[in-house]
N, CA and C of each residue as an Amber inpcrd file, in Angstrom:
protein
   375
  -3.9350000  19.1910000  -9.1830000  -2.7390000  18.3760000  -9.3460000
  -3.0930000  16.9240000  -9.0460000  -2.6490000  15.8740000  -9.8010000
  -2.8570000  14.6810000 -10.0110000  -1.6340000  13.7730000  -8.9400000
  -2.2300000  13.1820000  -7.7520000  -1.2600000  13.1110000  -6.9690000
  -1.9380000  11.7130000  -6.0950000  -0.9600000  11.4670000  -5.4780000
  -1.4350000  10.7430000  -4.1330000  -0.5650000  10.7740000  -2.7380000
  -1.0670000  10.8770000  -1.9220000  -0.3690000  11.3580000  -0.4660000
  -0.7590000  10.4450000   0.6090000   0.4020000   9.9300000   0.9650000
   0.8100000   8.9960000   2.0380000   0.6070000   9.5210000   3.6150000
   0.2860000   9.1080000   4.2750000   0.4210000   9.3200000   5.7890000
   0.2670000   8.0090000   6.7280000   0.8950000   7.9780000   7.9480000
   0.5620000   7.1430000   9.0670000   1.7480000   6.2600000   9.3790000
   2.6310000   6.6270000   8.4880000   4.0210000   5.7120000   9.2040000
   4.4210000   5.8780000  10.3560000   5.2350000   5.5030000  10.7740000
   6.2350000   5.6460000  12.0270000   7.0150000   4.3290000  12.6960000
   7.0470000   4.7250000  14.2100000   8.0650000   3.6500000  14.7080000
   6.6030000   2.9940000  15.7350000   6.8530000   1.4590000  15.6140000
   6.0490000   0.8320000  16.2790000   6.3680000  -0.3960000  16.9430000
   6.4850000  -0.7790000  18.1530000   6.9940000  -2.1350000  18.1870000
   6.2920000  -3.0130000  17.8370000   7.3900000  -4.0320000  17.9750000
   7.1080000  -5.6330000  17.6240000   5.6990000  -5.9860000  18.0360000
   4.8000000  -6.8460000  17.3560000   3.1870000  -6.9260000  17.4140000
   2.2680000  -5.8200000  17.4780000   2.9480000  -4.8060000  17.7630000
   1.6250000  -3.6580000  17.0170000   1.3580000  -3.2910000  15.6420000
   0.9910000  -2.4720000  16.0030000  -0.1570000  -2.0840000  14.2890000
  -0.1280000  -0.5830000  14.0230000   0.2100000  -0.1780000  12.6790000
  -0.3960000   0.4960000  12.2000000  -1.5860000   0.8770000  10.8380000
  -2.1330000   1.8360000  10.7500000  -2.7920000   2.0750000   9.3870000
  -2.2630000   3.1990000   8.7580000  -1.5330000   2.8760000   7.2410000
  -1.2660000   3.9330000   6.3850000  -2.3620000   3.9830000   5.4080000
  -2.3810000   5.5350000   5.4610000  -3.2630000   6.1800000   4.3850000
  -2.9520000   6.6090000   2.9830000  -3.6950000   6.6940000   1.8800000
  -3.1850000   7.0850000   1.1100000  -4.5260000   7.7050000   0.1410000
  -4.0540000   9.4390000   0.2970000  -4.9740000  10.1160000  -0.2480000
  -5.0130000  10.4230000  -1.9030000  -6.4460000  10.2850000  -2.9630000
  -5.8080000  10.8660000  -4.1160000  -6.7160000  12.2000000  -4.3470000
  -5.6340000  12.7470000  -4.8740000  -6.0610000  14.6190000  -5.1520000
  -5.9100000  14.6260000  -6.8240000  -7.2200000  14.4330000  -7.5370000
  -7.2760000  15.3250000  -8.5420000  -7.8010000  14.4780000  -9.5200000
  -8.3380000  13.0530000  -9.0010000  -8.5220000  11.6140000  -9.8180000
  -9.3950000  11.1510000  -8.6690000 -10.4160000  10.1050000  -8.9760000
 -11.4740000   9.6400000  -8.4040000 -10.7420000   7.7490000  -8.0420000
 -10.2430000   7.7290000  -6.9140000  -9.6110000   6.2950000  -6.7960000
 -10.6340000   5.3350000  -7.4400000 -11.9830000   5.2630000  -7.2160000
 -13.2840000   4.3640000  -6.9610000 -12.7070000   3.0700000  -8.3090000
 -12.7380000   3.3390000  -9.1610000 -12.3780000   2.4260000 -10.3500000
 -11.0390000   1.8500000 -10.5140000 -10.3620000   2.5580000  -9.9480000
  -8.9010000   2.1530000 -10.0500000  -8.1980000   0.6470000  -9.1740000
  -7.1950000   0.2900000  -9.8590000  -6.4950000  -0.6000000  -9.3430000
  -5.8410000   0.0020000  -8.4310000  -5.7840000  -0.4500000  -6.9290000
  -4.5130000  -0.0400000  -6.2920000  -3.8670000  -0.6800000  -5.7350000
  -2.6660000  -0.4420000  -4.5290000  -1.7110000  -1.3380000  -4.5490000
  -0.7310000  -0.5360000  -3.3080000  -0.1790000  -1.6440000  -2.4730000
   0.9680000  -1.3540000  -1.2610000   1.9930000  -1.4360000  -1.9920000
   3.2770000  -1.1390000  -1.9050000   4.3740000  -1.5620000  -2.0120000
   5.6700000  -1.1970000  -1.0220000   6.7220000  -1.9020000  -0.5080000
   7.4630000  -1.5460000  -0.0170000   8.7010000  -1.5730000  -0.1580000
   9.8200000  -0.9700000   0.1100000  11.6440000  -1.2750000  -0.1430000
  11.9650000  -1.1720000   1.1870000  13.0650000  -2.1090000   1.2220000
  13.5460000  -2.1990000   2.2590000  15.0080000  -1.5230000   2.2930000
  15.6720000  -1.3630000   2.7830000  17.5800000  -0.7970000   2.7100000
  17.6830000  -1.9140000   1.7970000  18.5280000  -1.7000000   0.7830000
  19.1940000  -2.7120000   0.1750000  18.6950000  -3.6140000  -0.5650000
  17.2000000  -3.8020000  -0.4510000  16.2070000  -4.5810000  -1.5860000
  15.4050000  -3.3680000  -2.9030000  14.6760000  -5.1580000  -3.5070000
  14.2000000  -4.4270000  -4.3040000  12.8190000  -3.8760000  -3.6500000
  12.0790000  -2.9680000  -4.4730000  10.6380000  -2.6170000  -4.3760000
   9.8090000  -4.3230000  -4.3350000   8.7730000  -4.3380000  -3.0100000
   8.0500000  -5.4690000  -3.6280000   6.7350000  -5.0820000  -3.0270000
   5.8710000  -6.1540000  -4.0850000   4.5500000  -5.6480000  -3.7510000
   3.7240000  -6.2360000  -2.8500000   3.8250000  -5.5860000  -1.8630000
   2.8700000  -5.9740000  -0.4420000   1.4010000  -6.3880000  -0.5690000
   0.6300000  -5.4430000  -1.3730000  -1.0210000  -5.8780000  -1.7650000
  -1.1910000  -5.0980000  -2.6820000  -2.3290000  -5.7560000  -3.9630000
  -2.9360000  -5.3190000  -4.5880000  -4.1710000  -5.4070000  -4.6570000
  -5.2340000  -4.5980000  -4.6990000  -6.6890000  -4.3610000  -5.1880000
  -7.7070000  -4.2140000  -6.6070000  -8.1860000  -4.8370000  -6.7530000
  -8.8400000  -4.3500000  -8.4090000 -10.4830000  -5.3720000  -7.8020000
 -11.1840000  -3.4820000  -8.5300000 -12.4020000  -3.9140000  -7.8060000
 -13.3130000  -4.0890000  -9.2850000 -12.7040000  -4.2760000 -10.6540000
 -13.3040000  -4.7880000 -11.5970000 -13.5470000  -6.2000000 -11.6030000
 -12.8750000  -6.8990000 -11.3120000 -12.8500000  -8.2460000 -10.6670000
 -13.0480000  -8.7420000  -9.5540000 -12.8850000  -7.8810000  -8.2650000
 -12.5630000  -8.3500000  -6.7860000 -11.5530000  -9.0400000  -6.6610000
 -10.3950000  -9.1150000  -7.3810000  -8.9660000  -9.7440000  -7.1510000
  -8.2440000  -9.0220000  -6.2010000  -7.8430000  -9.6040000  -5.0560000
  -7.1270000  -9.2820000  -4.1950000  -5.5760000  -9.9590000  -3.9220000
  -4.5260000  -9.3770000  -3.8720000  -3.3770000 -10.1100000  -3.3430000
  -2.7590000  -9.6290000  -2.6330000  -2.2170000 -10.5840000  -1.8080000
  -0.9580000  -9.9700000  -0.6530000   0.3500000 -10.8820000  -1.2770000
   1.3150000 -10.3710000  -0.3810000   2.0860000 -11.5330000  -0.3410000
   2.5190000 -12.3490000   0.7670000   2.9590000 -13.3910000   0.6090000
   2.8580000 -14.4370000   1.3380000   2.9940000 -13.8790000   3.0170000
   4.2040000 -13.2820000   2.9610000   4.3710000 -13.0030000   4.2030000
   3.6910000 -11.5120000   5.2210000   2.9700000 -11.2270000   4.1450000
   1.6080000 -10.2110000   5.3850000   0.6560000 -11.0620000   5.3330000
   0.0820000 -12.4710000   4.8040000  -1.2250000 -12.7400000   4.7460000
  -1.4910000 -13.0780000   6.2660000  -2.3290000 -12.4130000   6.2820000
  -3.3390000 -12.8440000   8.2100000  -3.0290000 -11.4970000   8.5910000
  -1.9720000 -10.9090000   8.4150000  -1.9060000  -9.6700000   9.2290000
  -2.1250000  -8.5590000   8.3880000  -1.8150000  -7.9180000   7.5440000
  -2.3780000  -6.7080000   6.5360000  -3.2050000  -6.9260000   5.7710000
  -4.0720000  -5.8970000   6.0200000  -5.2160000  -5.8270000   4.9530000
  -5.4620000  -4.2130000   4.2170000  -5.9230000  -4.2280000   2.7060000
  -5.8870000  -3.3910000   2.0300000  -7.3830000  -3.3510000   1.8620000
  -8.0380000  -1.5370000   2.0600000  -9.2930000  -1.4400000   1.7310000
  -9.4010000  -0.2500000   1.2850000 -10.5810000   0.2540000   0.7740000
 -10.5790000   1.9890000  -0.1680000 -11.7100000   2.3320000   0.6750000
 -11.7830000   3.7500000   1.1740000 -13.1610000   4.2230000   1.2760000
 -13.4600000   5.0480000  -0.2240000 -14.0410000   4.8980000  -0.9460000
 -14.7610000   5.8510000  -1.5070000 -15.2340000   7.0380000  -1.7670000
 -16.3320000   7.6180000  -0.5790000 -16.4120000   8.6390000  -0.1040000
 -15.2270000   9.7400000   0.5050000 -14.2220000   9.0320000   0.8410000
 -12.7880000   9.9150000   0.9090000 -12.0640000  10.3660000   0.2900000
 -11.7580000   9.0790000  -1.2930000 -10.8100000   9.1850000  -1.8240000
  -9.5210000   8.5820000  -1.5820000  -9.7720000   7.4400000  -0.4230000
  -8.3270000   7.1910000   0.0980000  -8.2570000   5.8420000   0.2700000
  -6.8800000   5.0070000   0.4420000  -6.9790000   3.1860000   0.3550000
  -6.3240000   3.7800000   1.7190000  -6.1710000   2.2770000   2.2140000
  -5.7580000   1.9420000   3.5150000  -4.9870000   0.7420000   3.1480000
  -3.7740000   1.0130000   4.4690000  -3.2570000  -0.6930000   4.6310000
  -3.0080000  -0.3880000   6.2440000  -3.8650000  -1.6850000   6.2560000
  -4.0940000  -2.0060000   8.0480000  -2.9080000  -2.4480000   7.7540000
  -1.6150000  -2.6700000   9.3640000  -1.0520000  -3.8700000   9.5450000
  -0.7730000  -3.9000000  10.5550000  -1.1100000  -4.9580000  11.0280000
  -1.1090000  -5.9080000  12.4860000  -0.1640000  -7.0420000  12.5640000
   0.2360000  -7.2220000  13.8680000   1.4760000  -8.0170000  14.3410000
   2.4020000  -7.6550000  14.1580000   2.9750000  -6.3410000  13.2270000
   4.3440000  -6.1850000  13.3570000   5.4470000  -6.6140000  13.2530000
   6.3370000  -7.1690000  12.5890000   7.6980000  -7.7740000  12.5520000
   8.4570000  -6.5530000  12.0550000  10.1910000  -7.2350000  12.6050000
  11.1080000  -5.7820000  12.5060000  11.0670000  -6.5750000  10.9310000
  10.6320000  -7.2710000  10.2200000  11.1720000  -7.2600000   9.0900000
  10.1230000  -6.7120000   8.0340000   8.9810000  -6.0480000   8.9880000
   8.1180000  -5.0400000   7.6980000   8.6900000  -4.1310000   8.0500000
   9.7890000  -3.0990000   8.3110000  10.5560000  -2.4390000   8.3410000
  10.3540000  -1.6640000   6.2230000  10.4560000  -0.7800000   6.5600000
  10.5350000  -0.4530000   5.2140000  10.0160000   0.8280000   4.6860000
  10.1230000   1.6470000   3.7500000   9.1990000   2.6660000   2.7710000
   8.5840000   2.2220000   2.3040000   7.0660000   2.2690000   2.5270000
   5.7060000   2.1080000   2.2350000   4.8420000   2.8380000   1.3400000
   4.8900000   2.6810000   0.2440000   4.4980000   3.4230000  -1.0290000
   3.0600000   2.7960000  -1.5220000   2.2700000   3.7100000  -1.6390000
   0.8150000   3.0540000  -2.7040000   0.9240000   3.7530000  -3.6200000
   0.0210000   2.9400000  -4.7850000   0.0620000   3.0630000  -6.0210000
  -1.7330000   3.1480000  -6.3520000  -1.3810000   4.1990000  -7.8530000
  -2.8470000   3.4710000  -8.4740000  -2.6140000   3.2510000  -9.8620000
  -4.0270000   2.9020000 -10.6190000  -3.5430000   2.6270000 -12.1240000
  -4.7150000   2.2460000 -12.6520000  -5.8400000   3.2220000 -13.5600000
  -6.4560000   2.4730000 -13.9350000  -7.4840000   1.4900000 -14.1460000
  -6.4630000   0.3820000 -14.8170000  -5.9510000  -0.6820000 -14.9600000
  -7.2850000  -0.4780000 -16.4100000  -7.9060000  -2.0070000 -16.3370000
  -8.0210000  -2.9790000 -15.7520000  -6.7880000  -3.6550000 -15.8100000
  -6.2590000  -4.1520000 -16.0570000  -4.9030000  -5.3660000 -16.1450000
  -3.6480000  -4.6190000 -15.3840000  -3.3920000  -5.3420000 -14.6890000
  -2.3440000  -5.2720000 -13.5970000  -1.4990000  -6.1750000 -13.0220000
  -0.4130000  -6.1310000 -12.4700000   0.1710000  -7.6820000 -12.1530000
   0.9570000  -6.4940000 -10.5510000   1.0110000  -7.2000000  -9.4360000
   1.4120000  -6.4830000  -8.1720000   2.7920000  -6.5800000  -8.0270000
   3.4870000  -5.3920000  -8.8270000   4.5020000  -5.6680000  -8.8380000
   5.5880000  -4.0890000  -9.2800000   5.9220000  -3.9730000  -9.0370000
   6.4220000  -2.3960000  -9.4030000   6.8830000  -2.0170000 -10.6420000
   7.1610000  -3.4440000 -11.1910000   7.1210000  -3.5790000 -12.7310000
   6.6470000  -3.1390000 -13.7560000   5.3050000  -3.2580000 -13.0380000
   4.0320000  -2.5990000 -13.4640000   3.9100000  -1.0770000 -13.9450000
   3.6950000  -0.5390000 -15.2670000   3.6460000   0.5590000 -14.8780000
   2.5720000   1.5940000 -14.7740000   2.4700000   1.7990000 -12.8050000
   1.3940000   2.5650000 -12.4190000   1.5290000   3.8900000 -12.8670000
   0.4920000   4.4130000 -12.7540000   0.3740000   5.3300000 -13.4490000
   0.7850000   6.6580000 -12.5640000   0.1250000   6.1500000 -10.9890000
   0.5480000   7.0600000  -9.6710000   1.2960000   6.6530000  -8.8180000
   2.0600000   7.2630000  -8.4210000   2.7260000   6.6900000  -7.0240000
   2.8300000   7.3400000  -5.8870000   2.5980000   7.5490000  -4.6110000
   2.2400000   8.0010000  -3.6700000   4.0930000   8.5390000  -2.6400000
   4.2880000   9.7690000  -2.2030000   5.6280000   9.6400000  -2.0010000
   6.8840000   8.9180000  -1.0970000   5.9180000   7.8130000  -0.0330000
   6.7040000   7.0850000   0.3790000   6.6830000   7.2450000   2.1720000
   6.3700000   6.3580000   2.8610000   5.8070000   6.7140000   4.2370000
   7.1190000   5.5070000   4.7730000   7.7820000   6.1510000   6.2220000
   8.5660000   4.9660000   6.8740000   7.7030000   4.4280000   7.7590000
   7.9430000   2.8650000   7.9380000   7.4060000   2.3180000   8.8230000
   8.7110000   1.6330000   9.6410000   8.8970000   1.5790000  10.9460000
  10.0120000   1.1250000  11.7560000   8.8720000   0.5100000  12.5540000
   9.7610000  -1.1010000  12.8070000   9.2980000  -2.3140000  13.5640000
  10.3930000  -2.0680000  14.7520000  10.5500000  -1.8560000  15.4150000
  11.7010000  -2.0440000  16.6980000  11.3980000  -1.8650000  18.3850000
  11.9200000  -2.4050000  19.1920000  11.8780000  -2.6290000  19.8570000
  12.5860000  -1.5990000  20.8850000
């Protein structure tokens, strides 16, 4: 089965960190574009980071840069998103994606091809 599986959310306070995982079963990530995304209550989907290692193009958005970082092991099968410092306003469902690609734009718009089922992350105090 052609899938991808989320783990590592939870509740964390303010300035800590977590790392979500995201496993793929049945597809070889190594070539693929991948990608964070999150919703918040009441927003839209937006895209936290993207990866594409045909290019080495990397993006975040503005407001994780310094603190999240997106990386793949290979040998696993799985991306990562570090995130450090914590704000209650990364609050959210934490979804990765893959696709492919090559051509991609980080954005949910986009249409990936996988989507991973959705991990909570709680910032609170």
């Amino acid at each position: 089965q052609l899938q991808l599986v989320e783990s590592g959310g939870g509740l964390v306070q303010p300035g800590g960190s977590l790392r979500l995982s995201c496993a793929a079963s049945g597809f070889t990530l190594d070539h693929y574009v991948i990608g964070w995304f999150r919703q918040a209550p009441g927003k839209e989907r937006e895209g936290v980071s993207c990866f594409s290692s045909s290019d080495d193009s990397i993006y975040y958005v503005d407001s994780v840069k310094g603190r999240f970082s997106i990386s793949r092991d290979n040998a696993k099968n799985t991306m990562y998103l570090q995130m450090n410092s914590l704000k209650p306003e990364d609050t959210a469902v934490y979804y990765c994606a893959a696709d492919p690609g090559p051509g991609y734009y980080c954005s949910y718009l986009f249409d990936w091809d996988y989507w991973g089922q959705g991990t909570q992350v709680t910032v609170s105090s």
